[in-house]
C-alpha positions in Angstrom: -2.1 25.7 -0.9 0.3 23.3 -1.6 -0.4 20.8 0.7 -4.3 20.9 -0.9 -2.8 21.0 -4.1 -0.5 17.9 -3.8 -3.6 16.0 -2.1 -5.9 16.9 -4.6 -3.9 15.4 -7.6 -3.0 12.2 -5.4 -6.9 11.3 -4.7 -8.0 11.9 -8.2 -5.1 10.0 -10.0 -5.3 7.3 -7.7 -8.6 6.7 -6.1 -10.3 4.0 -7.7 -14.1 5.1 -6.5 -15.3 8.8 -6.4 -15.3 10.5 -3.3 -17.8 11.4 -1.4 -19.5 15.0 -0.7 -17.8 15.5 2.4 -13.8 14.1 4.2 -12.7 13.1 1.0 -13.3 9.8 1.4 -16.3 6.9 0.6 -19.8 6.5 1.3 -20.8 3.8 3.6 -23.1 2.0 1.1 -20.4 0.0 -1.0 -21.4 0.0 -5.2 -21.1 -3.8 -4.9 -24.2 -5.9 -5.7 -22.8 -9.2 -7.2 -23.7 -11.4 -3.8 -27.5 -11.2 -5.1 -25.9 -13.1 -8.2 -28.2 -15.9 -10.0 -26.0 -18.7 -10.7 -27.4 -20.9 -13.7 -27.4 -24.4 -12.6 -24.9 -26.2 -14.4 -23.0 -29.8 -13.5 -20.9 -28.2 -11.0 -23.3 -26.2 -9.7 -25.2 -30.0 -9.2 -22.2 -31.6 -7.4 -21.6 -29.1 -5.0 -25.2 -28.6 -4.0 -25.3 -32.1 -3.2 -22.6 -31.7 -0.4 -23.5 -31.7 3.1 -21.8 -29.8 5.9 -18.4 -30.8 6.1 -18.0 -32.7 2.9 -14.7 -32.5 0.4 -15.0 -32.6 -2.7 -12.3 -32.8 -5.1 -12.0 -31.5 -8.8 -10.0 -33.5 -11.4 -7.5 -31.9 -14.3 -9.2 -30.2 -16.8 -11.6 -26.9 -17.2 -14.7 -26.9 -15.2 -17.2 -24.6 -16.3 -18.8 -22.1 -13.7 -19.5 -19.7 -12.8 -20.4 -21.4 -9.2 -22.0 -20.4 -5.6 -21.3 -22.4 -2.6 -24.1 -21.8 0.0 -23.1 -24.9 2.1 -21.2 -24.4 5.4 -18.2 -26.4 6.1 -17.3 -27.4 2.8 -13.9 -28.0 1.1 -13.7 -27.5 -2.6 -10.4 -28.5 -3.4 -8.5 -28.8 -7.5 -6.3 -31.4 -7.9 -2.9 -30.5 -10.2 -4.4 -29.0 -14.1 -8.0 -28.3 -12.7 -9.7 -24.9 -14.1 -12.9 -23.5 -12.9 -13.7 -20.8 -16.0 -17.2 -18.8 -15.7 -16.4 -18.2 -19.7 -16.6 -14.0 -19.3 -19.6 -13.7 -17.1 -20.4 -12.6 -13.5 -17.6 -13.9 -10.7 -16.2 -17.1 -11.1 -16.9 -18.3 -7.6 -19.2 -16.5 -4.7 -19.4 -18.0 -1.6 -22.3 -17.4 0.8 -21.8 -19.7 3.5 -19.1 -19.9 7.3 -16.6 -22.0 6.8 -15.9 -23.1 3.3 -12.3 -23.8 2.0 -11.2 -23.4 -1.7 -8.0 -24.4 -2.6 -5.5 -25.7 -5.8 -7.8 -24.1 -8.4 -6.8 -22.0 -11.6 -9.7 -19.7 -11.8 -10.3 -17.7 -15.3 -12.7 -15.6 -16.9 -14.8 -13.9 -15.3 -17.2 -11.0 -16.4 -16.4 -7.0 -16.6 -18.6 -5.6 -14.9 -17.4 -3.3 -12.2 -20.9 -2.7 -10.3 -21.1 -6.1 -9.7 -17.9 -6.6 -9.3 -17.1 -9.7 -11.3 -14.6 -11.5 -9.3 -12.1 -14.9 -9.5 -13.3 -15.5 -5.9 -16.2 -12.9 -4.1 -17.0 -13.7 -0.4 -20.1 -12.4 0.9 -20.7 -11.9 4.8 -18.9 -14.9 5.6 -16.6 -16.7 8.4 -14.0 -18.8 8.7 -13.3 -18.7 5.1 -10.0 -20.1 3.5 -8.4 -19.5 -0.1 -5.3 -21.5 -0.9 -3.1 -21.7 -3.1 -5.3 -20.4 -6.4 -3.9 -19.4 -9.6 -6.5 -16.1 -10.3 -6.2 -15.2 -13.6 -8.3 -13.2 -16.4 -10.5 -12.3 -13.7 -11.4 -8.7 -13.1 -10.9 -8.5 -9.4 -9.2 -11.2 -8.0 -10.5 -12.2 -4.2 -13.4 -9.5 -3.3 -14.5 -9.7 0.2 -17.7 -8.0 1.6 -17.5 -8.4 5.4 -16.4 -11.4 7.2 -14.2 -12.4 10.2 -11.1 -15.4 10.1 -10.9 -15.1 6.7 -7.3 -16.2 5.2 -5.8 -15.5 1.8 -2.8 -17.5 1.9 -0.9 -18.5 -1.5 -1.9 -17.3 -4.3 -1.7 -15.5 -7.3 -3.4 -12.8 -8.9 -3.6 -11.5 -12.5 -6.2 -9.1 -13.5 -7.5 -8.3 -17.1 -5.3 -6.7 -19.7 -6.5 -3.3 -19.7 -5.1 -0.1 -18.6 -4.4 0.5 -14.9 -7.0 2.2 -13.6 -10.0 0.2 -15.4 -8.8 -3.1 -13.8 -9.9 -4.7 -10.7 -8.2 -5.0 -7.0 -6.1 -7.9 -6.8 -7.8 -7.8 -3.5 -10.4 -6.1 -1.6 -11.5 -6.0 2.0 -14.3 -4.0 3.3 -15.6 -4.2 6.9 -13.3 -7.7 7.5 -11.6 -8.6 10.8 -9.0 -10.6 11.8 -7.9 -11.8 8.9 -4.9 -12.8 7.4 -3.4 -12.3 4.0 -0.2 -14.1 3.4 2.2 -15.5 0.7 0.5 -14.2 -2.2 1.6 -12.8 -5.0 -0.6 -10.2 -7.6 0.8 -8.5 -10.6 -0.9 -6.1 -13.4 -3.7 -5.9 -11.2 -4.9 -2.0 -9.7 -5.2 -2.1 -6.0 -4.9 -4.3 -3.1 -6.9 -2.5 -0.6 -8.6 -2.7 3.4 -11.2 -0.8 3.9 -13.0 -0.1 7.1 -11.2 -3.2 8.6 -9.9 -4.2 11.6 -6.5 -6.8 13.2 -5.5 -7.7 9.8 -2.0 -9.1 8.7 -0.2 -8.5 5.2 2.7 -10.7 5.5 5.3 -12.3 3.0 3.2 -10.9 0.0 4.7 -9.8 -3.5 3.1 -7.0 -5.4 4.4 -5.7 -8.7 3.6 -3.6 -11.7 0.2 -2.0 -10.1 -1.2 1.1 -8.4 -1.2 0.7 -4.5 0.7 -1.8 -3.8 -1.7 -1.2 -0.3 -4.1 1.0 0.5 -5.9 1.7 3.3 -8.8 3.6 4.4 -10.5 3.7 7.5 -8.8 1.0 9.1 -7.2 0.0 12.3 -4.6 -2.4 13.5 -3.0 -3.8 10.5 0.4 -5.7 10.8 2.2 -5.0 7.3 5.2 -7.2 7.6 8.0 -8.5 5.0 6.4 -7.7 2.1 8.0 -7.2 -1.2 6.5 -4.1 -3.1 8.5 -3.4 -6.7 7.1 -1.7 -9.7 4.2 0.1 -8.6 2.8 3.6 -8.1 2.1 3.5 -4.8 3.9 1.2 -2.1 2.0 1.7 1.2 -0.9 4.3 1.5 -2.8 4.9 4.6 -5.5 7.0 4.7 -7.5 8.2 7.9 -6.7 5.5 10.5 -4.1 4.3 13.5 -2.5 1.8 15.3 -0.2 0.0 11.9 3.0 -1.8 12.2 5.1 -1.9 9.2 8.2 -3.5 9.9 10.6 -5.3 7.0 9.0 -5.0 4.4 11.0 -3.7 0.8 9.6 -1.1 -1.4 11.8 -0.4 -5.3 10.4 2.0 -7.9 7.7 3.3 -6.9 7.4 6.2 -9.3 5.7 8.7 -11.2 3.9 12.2 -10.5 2.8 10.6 -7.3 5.3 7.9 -7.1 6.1 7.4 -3.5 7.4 4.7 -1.3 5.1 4.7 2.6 2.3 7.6 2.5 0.6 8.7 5.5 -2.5 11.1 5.7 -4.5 12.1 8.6 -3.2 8.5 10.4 -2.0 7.8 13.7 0.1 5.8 15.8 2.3 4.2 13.0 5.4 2.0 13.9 7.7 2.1 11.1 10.7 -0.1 11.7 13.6 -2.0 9.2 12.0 -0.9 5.7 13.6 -0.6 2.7 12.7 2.4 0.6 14.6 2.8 -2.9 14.7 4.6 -6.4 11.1 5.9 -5.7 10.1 9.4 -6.5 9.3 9.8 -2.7 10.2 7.3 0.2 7.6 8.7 2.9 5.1 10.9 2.5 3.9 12.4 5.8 0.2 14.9 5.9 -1.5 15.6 8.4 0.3 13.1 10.6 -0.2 12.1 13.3 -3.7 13.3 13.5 -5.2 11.8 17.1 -4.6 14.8 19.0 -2.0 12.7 21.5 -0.8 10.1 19.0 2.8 9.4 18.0 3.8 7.8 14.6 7.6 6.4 15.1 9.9 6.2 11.8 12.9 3.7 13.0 15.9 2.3 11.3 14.7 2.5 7.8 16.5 2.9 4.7 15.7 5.4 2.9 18.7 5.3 -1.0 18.2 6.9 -4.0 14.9 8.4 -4.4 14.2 11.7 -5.8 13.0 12.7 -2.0 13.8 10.6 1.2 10.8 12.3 3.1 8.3 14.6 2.0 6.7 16.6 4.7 3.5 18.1 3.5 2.3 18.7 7.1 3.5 17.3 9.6 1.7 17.1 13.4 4.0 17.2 16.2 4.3 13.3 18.0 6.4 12.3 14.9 9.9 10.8 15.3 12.2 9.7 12.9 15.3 7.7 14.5 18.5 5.7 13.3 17.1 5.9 9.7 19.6 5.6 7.0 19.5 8.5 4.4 21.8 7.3 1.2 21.8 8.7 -2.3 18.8 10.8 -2.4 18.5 13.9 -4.5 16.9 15.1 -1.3 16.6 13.6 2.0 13.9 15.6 3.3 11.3 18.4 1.6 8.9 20.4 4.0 5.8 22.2 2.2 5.4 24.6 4.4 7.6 27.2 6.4 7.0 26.2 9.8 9.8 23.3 9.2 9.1 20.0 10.6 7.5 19.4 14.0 8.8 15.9 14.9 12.0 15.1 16.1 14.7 14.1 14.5 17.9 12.0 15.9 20.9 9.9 15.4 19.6 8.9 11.2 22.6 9.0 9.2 22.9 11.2 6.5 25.2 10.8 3.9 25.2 14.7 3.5 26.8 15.2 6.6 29.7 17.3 6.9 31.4 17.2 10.1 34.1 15.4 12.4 34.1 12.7 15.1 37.0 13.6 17.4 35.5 11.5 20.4 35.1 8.7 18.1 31.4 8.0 19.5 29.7 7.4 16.1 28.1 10.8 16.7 28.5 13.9 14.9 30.3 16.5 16.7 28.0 19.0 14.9 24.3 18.7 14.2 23.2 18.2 11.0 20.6 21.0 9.7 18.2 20.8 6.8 16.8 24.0 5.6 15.1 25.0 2.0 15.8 28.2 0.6 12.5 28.7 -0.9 13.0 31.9 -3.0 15.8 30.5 -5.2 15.3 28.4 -8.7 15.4 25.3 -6.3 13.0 25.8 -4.1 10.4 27.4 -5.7 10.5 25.2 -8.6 10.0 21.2 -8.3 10.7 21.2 -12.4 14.1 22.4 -11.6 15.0 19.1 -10.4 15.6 17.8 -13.6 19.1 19.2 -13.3 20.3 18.0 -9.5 24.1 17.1 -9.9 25.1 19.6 -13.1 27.7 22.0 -12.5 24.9 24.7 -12.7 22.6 23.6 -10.0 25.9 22.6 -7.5 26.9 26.6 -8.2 23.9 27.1 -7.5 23.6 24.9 -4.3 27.0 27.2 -3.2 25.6 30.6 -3.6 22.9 29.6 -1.5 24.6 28.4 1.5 27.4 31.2 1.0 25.2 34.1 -0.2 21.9 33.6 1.9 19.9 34.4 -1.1 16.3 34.6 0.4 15.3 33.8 4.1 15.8 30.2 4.4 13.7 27.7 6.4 14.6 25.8 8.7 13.5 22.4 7.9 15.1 20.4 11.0 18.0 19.5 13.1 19.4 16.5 14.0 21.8 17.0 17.1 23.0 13.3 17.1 23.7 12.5 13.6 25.1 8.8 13.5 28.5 8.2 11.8 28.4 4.5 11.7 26.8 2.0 13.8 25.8 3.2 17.2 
């Protein structure tokens, strides 16, 4: 009950379309219309109609008025320093409808609100081969929307969305059905989501996200490298949601908090490599449900760092093929929370825990004791997640005491490490 409970409040806080009748998730047919927008020809419009295949054409300073559709293959459209393409608060500022087209150096403002259409800084529709460099997206509802495509690459640039609240603004950027594609060095900030939907061999790499919802989210997607990322400020840091076969290695996650503030969520996903991340001050580091869910999948949690967060690893159901290994636990009001009373079904060895308690005579780095997690769930603490307000008061550490000492209530047993490090193995 828990478990549906917790789920539940996650997808209805944070799920920016409703879901579907049945799996929780999306319907196939995406709410998106705006690649059947009419673009009013206008002087721009004129010029880059008159390019041929292969032709470059550059924009001097100054505000160029849109909004624009470039339907002709193999074009560069390219700003030099101070130019502005605005579409003045109506429809997407730029669509492009053609393989091979490369926009770069802009500062693109203003477009419309509508979300249906989904007025965007930059929409790509069923396209190839696309580039975007080095824009400056700003006042722009969603920032880069793309509706299927293959080599498309997002490299450089920055993202702003309108200034409304949260959840009525648009993704900094949104992939549905792309492929091997490449988003890289960008930077968004007060925008909702960055999100990958029903995509395949993409790369998220050397990105910075602030002061939005998901910093990613993913649905329905396979093979996504998520590498040396920097995600601060945000709800959510990564979310993945029904798919397999991630790597997530280096990147750094700070504050991600609120009610369902957490740091690296899993649900119903398989055959995740977790390696070198840096999880702190978030309400919950990683969130594991339902995981891994490819009956003969593993999902491998490696020399991360999990400080200071409220929990260091939620369990709200784990599946058995998970590992967690030579992870850092430091400062956390909890290091590990299991939702249910079956304890955790993946193993556990040599993390260091800065709860430990124990001796290491043979001077092997090693514990000479396992180090055991269990949850008393009967008591104030484990019944009630309000109670947490008060970790570290004299009360709740009496408390903590009479626990261990009294058995008050069956505990569970959560897990055991048997080779907890003391130091660098």
């Amino acid at each position: 009950m828990k478990t549906l409970i917790f789920t539940s409040i996650l997808l209805l806080t944070l799920s920016p379309l409703p879901a579907r009748a049945s799996d929780e998730g999306m319907s196939d047919e995406r709410p998106v219309a705006s690649w059947h927008q009419e673009v009013k020809t206008g002087p721009l419009q004129v010029e880059i109609d008159r390019l041929s295949p292969g032709g470059h054409l550059i924009l001097p300073k100054g505000t160029h008025l849109g909004p624009i559709h470039i339907k002709t293959p193999g074009v560069t459209i390219e700003g030099a320093p101070g130019a502005i393409i605005s579409a003045g608060g109506k429809e997407s500022v730029i669509v492009i409808g053609a393989d091979d087209v490369t926009v770069k150096g802009f500062t693109i403002t203003g477009s419309g609100t509508s979300y249906t259409q989904a007025d965007s800084g930059i929409g790509l529709r069923s396209v190839n081969n696309t580039k975007l460099i080095d824009n400056n997206i700003v006042d722009c509802l969603f920032g880069i929307d793309v509706y299927s495509g293959k080599n498309i690459t997002i490299r450089g640039n920055s993202i702003s969305s309108k200034s409304l609240e949260i959840g009525l603004r648009g993704d900094a950027i949104r992939l549905w059905s792309t492929t091997d594609s490449e988003v890289s060095d960008n930077k968004w900030a007060h925008s909702r989501d960055v999100v990958s939907w029903y995509s395949k061999r993409i790369l998220f790499k050397g990105n910075h996200g602030s002061d939005s919802r998901y910093s990613l989210h993913s649905m329905y997607s396979e093979h996504l490298r998520i590498q040396n990322n920097v995600f601060i400020r945000n709800k959510v840091g990564i979310f993945l949601m029904y798919g397999s076969d991630f790597i997530i290695t280096n990147n750094k996650i700070e504050r991600s908090l609120g009610a369902t503030g957490m740091g690296i969520g899993l649900k119903e996903s398989s055959n995740i490599f977790a390696q070198n991340n840096t999880i702190n001050y978030s309400a919950v580091g990683v969130l594991v449900d339902n995981s891994p869910f490819k009956m003969g999948s593993r999902n491998w949690f490696h020399d991360n760092n999990l400080s200071f967060n409220g929990k260091g690893v939620v369990l709200s159901n784990d599946l058995r093929g998970g590992e967690f290994k030579k992870n850092t636990f430091l400062g956390n009001l909890q290091d590990v929370d299991c939702e249910n009373r079956s304890g955790s079904k993946s193993h556990w060895d040599k993390n260091s825990w800065d709860k430990y308690v124990g001796f290491d005579q043979n001077h092997d780095n090693i514990g000479d004791t396992s180090f055991i997690v269990k949850k008393y769930g009967d008591t104030l603490k484990g019944s009630n997640p309000k109670a947490a307000f008060f970790y570290g008061t004299p009360l709740f550490t009496l408390l903590e005491l009479i626990e261990k000492v009294a058995h008050v209530g069956e505990p569970v047993l959560i897990l055991t490490d048997h080779n907890p490090l003391l130091g660098k193995n």
